[in-house]
C-alpha positions as CSV (number, residue, x, y, z in Angstrom):
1,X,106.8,77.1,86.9
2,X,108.9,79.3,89.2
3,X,108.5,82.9,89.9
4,X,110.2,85.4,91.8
5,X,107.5,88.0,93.2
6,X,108.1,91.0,95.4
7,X,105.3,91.6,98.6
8,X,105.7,94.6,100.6
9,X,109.6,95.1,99.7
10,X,110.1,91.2,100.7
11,X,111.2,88.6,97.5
12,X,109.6,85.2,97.6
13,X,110.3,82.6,95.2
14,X,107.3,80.8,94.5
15,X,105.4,77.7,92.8
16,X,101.8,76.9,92.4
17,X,100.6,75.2,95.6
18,X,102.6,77.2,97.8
19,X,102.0,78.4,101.0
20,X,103.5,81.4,102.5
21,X,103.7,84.2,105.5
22,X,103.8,87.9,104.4
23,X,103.8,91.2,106.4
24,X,100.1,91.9,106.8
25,X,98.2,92.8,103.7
26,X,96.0,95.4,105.0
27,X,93.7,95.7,101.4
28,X,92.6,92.1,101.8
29,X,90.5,90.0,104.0
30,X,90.5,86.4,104.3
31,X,89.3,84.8,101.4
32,X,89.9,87.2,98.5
33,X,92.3,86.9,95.7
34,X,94.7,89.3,94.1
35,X,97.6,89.0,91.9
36,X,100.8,90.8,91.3
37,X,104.1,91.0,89.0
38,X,106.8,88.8,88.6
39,X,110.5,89.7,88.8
40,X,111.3,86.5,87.1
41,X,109.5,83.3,85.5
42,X,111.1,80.5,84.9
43,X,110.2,76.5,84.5
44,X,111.3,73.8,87.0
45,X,114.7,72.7,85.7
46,X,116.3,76.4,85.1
47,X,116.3,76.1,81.3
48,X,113.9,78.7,80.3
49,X,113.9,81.9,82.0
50,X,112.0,85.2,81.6
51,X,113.9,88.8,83.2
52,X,112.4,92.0,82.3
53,X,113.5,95.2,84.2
54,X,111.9,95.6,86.8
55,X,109.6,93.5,86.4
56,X,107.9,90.9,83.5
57,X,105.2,92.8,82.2
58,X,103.2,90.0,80.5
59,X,103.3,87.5,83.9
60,X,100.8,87.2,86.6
61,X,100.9,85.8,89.7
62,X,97.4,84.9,91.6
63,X,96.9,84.4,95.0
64,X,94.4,83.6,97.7
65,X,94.6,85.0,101.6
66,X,94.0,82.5,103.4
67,X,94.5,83.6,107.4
68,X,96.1,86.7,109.4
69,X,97.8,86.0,112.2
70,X,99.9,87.4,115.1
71,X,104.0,85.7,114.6
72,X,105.7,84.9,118.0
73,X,107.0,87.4,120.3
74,X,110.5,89.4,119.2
75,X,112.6,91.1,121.9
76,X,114.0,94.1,121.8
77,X,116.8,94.5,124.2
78,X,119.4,97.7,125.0
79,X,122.1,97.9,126.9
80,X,124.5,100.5,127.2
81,X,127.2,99.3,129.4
82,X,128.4,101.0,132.5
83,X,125.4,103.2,132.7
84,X,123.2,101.7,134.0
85,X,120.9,102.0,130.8
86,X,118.5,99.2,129.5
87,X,115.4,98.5,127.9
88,X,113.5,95.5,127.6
89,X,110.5,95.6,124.8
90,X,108.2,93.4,122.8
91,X,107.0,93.2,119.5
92,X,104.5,90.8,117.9
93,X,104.2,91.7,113.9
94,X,101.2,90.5,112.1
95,X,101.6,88.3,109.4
96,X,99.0,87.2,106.3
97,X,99.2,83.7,105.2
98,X,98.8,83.1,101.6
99,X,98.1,80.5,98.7
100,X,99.8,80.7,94.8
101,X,97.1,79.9,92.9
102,X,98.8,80.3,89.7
103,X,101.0,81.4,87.3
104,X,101.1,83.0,83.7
């Protein structure tokens, strides 16, 4: 089974099994479980697919937080040209790393 699931205003298209990196999920720690919503169910070859607006009400999608982390570095860099006007900054955004446990 496929689902399309919606983290933080992000879209992931997921399977059971999969492993993926969110923007931080400040409710959880590592180790808990939740579940959320699908946008769309559907099985492996395309055949059969659920759409409800907004979302399918009946599906569930389960999860498990498995780590937080720091991602690498992203500049931030401006210029305005002739000015002698520039910036140089840094940003490191957190990141939660999650498990699909399952889907219903």
């Amino acid at each position: 089974m496929l689902a399309v699931i919606e983290l933080w205003g992000n879209q992931f298209i997921v399977k059971v099994g999969d492993i993926i990196d969110v923007k931080r999920l400040k409710d959880l720690e590592e180790g808990n479980t939740s579940s959320t919503e699908a946008l769309l169910v559907s099985d492996e070859e395309g055949k059969e697919t659920k759409v409800w607006n907004p979302i399918v009400e009946w599906s569930k999608v389960e999860f498990k937080v498995l780590s937080e982390f720091k991602w690498t570095k992203v500049r931030v860099f401006k210029m305005k040209a002739k000015k002698r006007y520039s910036k140089n900054r840094g940003f490191r955004p957190t990141l939660t790393k999650i498990e699909i446990t399952s889907i219903k």
